[in-house]
C-alpha positions in Angstrom: 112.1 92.8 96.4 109.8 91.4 98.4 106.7 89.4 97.8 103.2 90.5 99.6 101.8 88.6 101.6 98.3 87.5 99.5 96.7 86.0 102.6 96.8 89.2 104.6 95.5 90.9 100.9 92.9 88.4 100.8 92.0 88.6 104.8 91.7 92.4 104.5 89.4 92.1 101.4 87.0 89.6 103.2 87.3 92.2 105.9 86.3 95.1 104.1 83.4 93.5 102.3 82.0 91.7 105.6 82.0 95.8 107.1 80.4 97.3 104.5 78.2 94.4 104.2 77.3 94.8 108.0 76.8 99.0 107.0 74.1 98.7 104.6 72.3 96.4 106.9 73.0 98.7 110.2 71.6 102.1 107.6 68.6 99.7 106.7 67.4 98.9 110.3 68.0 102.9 111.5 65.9 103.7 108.1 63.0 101.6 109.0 62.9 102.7 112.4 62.9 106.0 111.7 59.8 105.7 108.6 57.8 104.2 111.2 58.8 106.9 113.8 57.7 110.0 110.6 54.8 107.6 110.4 53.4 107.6 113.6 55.1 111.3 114.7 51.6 113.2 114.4 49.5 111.1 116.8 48.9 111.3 121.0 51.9 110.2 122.9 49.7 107.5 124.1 49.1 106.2 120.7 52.2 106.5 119.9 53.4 104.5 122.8 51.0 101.5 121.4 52.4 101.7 118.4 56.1 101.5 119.5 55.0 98.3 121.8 53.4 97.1 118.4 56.1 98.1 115.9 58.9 96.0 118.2 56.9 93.0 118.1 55.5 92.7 114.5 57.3 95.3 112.3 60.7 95.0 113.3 63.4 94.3 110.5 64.3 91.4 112.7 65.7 90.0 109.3 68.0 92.4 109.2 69.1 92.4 112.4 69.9 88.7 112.4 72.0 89.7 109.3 73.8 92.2 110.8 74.3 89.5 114.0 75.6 86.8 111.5 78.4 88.9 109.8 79.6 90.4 113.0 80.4 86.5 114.1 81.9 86.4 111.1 84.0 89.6 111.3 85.2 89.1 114.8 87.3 85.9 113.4 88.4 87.5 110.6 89.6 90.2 112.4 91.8 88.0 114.2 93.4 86.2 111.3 94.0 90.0 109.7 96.1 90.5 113.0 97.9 86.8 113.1 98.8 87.6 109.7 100.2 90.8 110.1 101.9 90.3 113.1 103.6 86.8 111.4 107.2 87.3 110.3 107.4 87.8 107.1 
């Protein structure tokens, strides 16, 4: 019988967290962005202009999207080692 590999296990788990990890934080940027666009849906295009400009430079979830920029530099390695492993003789 033979014994499976636990560092490909292990790499795949890290893998799967770090995506659904990078999910949420994709859902919660596109959910923010569209409250604010429900928000300001009723006023003059010109308004709503301004408020876009406004919105991009003081309400962005910028926290979020540094998140979301940290665990894809962590995902692209990972993703790597998930293929070296699997592609290593066994």
């Amino acid at each position: 019988m033979m014994m499976p590999n636990i560092a490909l296990i292990a790499t795949a788990l890290v893998l799967a967290i770090v995506m659904v990890i990078m999910a949420i934080d994709i859902r919660m940027i596109f959910e923010r962005l569209m409250l604010f666009r429900r928000i300001i849906g009723e006023y003059p295009a010109p308004l709503r202009r301004l408020f876009w400009r406004q919105f991009a430079w003081i309400g962005f979830p910028y926290g979020q999207l540094v998140s979301l920029i940290f665990w894809l530099l962590i995902a692209f390695p990972t993703a790597c080692q998930l293929a070296r492993l699997a592609m290593a003789p066994a």
